[in-house]
C-alpha positions as CSV (number, residue, x, y, z in Angstrom):
1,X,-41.6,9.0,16.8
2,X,-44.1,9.9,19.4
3,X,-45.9,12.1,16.9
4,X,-45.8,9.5,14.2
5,X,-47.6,7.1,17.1
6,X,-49.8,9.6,17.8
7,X,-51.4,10.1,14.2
8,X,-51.4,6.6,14.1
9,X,-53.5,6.3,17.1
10,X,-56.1,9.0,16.3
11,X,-56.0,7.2,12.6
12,X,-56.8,3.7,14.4
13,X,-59.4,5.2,16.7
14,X,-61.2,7.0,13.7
15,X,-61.1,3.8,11.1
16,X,-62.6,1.5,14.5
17,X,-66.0,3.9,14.6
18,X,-66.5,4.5,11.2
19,X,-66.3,1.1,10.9
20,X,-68.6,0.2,13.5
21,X,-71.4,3.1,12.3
22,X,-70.7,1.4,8.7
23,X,-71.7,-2.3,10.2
24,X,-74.7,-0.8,11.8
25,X,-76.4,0.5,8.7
26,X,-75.4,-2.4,6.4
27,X,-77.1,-4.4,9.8
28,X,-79.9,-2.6,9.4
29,X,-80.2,-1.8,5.7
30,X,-79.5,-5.6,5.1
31,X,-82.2,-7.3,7.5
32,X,-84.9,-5.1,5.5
33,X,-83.6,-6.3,2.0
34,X,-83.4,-10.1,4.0
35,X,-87.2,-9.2,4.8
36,X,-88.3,-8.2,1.7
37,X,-86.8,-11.6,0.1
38,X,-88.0,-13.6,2.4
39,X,-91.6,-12.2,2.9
40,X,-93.5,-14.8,0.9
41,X,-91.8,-17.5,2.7
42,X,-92.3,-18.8,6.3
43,X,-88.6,-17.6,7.6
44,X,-88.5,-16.0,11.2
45,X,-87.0,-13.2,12.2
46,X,-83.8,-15.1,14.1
47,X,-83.3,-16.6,10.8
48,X,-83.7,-13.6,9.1
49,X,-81.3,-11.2,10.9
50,X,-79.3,-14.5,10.8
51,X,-78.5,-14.3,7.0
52,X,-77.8,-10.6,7.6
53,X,-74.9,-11.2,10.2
54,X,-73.4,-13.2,7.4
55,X,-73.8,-10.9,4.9
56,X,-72.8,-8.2,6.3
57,X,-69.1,-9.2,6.4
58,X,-69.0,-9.3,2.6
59,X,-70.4,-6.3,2.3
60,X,-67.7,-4.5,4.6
61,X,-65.1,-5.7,2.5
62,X,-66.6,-4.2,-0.5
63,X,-66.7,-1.0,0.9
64,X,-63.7,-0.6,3.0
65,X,-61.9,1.9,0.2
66,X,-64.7,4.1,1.4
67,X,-64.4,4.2,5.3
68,X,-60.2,4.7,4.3
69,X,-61.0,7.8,2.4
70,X,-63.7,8.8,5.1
71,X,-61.2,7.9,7.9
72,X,-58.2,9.8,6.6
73,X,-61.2,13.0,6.1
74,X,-61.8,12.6,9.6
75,X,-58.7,12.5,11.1
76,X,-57.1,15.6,9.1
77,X,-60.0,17.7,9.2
78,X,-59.9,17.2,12.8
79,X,-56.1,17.8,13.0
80,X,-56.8,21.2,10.9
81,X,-59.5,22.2,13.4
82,X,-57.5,21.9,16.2
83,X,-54.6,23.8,14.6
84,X,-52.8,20.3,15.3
85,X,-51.9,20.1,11.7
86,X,-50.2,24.3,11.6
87,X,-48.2,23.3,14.5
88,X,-47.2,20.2,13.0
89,X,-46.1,22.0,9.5
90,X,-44.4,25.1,11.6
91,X,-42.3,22.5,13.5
92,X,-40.3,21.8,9.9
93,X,-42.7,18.2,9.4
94,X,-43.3,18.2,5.9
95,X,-47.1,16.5,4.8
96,X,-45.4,13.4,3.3
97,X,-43.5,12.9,6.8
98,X,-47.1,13.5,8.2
99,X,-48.6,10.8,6.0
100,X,-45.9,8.0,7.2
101,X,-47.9,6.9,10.2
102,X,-51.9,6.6,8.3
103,X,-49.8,5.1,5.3
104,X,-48.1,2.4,7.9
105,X,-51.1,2.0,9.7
106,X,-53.7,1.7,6.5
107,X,-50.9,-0.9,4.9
108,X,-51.6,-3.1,7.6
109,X,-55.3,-3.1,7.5
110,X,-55.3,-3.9,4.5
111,X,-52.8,-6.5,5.3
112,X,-55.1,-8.3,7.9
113,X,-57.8,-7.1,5.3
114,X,-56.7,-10.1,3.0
115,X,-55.3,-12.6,5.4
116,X,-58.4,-12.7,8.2
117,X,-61.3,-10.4,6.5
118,X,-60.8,-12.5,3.3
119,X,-61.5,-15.9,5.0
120,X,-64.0,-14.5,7.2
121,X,-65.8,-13.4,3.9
122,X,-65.3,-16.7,2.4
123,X,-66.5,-18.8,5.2
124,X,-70.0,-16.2,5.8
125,X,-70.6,-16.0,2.5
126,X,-71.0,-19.7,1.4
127,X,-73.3,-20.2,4.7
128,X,-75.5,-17.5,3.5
129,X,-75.4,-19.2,0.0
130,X,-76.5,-22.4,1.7
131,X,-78.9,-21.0,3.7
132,X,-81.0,-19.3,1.7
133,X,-81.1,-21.8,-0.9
134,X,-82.9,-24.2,2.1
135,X,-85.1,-21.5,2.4
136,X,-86.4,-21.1,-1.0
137,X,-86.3,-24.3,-2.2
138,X,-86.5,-26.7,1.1
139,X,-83.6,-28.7,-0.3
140,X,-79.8,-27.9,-0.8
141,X,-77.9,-27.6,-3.9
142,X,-74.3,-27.4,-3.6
143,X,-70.9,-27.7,-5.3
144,X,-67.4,-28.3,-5.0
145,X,-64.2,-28.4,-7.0
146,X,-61.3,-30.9,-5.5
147,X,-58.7,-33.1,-6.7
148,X,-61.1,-35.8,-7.4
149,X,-63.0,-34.0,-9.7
150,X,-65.9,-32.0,-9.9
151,X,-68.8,-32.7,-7.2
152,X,-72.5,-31.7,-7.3
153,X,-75.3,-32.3,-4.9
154,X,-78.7,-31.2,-5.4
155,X,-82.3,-32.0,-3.1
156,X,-85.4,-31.3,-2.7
157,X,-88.3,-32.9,-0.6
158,X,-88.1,-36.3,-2.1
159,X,-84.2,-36.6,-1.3
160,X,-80.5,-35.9,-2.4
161,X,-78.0,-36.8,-5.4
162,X,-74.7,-36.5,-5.4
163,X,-72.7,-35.9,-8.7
164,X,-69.7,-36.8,-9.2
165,X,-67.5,-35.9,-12.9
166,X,-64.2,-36.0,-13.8
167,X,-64.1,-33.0,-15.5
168,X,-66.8,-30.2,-17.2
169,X,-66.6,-28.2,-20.5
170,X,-66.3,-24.1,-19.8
171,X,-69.1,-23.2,-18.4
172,X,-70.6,-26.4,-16.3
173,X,-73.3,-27.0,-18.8
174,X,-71.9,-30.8,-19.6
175,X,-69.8,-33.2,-17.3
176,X,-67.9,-35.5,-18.4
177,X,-67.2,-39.7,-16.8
178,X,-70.3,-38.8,-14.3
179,X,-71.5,-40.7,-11.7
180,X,-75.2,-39.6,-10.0
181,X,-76.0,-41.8,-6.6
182,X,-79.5,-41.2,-5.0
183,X,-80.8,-40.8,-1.5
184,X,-84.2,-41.4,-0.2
185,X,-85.1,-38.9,2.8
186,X,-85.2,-41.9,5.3
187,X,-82.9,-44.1,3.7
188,X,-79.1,-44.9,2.7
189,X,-78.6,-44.4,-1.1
190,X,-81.4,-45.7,-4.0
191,X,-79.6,-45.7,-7.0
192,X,-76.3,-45.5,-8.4
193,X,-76.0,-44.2,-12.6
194,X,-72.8,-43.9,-14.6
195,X,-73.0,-42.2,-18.0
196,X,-69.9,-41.2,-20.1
197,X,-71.6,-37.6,-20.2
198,X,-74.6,-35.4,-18.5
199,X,-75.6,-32.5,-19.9
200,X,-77.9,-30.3,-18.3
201,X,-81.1,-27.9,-20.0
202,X,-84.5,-27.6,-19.0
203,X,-84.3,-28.8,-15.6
204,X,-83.0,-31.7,-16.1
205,X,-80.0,-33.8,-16.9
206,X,-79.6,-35.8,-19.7
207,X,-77.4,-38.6,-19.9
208,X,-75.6,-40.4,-22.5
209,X,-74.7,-44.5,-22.7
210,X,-76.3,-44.8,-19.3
211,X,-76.4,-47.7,-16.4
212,X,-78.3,-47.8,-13.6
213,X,-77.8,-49.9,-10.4
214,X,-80.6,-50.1,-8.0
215,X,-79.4,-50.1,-4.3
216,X,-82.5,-50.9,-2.2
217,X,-81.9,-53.9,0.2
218,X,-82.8,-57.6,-0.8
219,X,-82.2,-56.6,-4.4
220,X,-79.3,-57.2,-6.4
221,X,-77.4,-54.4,-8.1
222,X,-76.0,-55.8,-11.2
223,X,-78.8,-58.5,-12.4
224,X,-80.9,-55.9,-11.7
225,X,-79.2,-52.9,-13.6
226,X,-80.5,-51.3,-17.2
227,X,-78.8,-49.6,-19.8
228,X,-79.8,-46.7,-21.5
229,X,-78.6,-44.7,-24.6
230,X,-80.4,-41.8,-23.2
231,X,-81.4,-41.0,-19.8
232,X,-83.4,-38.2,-18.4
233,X,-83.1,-37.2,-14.8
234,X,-85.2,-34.0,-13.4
235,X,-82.2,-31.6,-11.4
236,X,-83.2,-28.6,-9.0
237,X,-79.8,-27.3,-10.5
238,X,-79.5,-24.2,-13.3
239,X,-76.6,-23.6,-15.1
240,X,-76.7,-19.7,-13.5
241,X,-76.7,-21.7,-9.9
242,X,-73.6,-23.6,-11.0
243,X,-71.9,-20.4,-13.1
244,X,-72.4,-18.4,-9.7
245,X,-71.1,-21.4,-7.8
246,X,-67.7,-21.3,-9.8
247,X,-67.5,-17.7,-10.7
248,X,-67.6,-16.0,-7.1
249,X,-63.7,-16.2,-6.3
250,X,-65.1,-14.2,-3.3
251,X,-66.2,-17.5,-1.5
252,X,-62.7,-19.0,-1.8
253,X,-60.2,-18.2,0.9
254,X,-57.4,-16.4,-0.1
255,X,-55.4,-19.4,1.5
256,X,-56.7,-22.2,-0.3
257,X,-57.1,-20.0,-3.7
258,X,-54.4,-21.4,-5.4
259,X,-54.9,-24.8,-5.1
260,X,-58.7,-24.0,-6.2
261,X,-57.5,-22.4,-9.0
262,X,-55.3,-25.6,-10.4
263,X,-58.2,-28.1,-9.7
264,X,-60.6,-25.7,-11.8
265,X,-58.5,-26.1,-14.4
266,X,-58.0,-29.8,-13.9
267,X,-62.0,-29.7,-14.3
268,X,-61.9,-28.1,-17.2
269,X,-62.9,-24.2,-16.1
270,X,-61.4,-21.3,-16.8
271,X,-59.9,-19.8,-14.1
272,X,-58.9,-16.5,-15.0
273,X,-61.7,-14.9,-13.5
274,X,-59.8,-16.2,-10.0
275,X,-56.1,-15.7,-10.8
276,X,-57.6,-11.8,-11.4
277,X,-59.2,-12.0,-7.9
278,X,-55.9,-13.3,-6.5
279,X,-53.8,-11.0,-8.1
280,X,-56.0,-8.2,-7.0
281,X,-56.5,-9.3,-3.2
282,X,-52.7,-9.6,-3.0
283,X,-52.6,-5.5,-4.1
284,X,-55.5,-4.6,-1.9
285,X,-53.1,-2.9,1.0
286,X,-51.9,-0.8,-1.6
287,X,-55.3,0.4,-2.8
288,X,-55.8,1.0,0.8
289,X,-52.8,2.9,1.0
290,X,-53.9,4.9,-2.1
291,X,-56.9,6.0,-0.6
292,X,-55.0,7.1,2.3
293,X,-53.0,9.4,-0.1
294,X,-55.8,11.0,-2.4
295,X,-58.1,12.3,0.8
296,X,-54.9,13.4,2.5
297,X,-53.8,15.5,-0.7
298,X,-57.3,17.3,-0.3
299,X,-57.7,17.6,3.4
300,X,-54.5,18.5,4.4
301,X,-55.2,22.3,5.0
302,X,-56.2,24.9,7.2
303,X,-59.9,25.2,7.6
304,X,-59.8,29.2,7.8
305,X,-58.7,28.7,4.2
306,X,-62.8,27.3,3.1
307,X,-63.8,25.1,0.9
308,X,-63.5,22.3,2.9
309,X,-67.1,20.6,2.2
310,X,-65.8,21.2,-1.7
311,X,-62.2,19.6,-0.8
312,X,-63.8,16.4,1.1
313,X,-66.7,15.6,-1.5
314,X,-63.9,15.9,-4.3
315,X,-61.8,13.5,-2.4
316,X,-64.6,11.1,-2.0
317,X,-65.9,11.4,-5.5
318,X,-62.4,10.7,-6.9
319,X,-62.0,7.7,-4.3
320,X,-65.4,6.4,-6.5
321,X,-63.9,7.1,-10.0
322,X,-60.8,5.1,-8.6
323,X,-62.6,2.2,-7.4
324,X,-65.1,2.0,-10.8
325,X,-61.6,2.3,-12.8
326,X,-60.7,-0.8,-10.7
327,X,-63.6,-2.9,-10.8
328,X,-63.7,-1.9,-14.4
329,X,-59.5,-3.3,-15.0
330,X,-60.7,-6.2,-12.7
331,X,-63.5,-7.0,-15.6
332,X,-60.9,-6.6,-18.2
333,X,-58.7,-9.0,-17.0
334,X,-61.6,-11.4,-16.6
335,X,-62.2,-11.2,-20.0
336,X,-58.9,-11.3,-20.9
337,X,-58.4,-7.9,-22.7
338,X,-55.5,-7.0,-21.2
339,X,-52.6,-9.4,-18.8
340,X,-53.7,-10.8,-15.2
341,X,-50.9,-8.3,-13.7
342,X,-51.7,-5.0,-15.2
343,X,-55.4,-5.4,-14.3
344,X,-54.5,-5.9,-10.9
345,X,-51.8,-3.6,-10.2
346,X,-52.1,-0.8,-12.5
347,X,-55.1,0.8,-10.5
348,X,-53.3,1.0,-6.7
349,X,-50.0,1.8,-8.8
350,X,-51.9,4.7,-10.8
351,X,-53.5,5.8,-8.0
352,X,-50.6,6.4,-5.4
353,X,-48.1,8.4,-8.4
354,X,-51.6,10.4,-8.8
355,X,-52.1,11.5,-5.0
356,X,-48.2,11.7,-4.7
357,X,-48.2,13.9,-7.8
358,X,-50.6,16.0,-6.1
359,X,-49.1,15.8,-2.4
360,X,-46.0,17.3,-4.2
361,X,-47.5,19.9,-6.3
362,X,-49.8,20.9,-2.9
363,X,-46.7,20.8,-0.7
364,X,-43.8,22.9,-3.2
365,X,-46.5,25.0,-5.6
């Protein structure tokens, strides 16, 4: 027990400052990509390194497989060096038994991985999206999926609309029972329209069987309203800004993705692209775990033995070709190839028989 705390203590300690030398090169990498964006625009440097403290989050959780693999390398390699690891084998401690502690510990990082990193993620990454649509355009262009329907709001320097539609075809392009009420910058609202359908192209939205309610004071709505069989409104909006809106299950909490999930499909979206984030959020700690178990099956040895750079950079490289396989079962699923499940779960699953396989074959010949 006290050794199994131990290895768990030197695996903590080794995952906390890899971690912290990863967030201070994404830090700094990021605020000179955040500079070169920004440079043709009047953003300051606050604002700046700003949008990189809420990037940087997202970008931790992408690349967490890699400071597990790089983590487990540092903590054996170190254990070898010190003969820590001979004394541990001599005593009768087979490497599986050895493993039991980084496996334990590396489950439950990737535990708190999906139920506080995730959110964390969520929250950072819409305020960036927010953000540096204000800077680039001035305005704000936003959207959101609840009970109610589907909700819009775009802006620029002349004011704000907010959108609302009871549902959308596939891919956002047309809503459907839509309702569009204006604001002037200095103002309460200017206009209300209701049109049985909007479709947007072009930069603008076009609306079918139209009516439009001025709201200004002293005038009154309905003897002043028109009717139109087609009406054109210009829109800030793209159909990419809404398809990147809807299609980044990344911005949704883990928490609330289920019920995000059933009012996209009360909209009219697909959500499949979700359920496979879902699915593979929920299998993250065993990914984790995986990586855990593919750098200890090429680490755990005696440095007098050599080819140790060799053993580490094939460990690493295989924790890439596991991750691509991933990403690349995660794209499957999202275009429905192959089931929600097996996209998910067959990587982590493959992945731990795999180092297990070669724990075993390392361990009994």
């Amino acid at each position: 027990m006290i050794l199994h705390r131990y290895f768990a203590r030197r695996f903590t300690i080794a995952f906390v400052f890899l971690s912290t030398v990863f967030y201070a090169l994404v830090v700094l990498v990021d605020l000179i990509e955040q500079t070169r964006k920004f440079s043709s625009l009047n953003v300051s440097l606050k604002d700046r390194l700003g949008l990189t403290l809420l990037n940087a989050p997202e970008t931790i959780n992408q690349i967490l497989p890699l400071i597990m693999i790089l983590t487990t390398v540092v903590l054996f390699i170190g254990l070898a060096r010190t003969s820590e690891l001979v004394v541990t084998r001599a005593a009768g401690r087979s490497a599986l038994r050895s493993l039991i502690a980084p496996v334990i510990v590396a489950l439950i990082i990737g535990s708190l991985a999906v139920a506080v990193l995730n959110p964390l993620v969520a929250a950072t990454s819409k305020r960036y999206a927010v953000l540096s649509e204000s800077y680039r355009s001035g305005g704000v262009s936003a959207l959101s999926i609840s009970g109610e329907g589907l909700w819009l709001r775009q802006g620029d320097e002349n004011g704000q609309t907010v959108i609302r539609a009871a549902r959308s075809n596939a891919d956002g392009s047309v809503l459907f029972d839509v309702t569009f009420v204006g604001y002037e910058p200095s103002s309460g609202p200017s206009q209300r329209i209701e049109a049985g359908s909007a479709a947007l192209s072009d930069g603008q939205w076009s609306l079918r069987k139209a009516k439009v309610w001025p709201l200004n004071s002293g005038v009154n709505p309905e003897a002043n309203s028109q009717t139109h069989e087609i009406l054109r409104i210009p829109s800030t909006l793209t159909l990419d800004s809404i398809r990147e809106s809807l299609g980044k299950p990344s911005s949704v909490s883990i928490w609330e993705l289920r019920n995000y999930i059933r009012q996209l499909e009360q909209a009219g979206f697909s959500s499949r692209r979700h359920k496979v984030w879902f699915q593979a959020e929920i299998a993250r700690p065993f990914f984790l775990m995986a990586m855990v178990l593919v750098a200890a099956a090429f680490t755990m040895r005696h440095t007098r033995f050599g080819g140790t750079g060799i053993a580490v950079l094939t460990a690493v490289l295989l924790g890439f070709a596991l991750y691509f396989i991933r990403s690349f079962t995660q794209i499957l699923g999202e275009n429905g190839q192959i089931p929600i499940l097996l996209a998910a779960w067959a990587p982590p699953t493959a992945a731990i028989f795999l180092a297990l396989g070669m724990l075993l074959h390392a361990e009994d010949g």
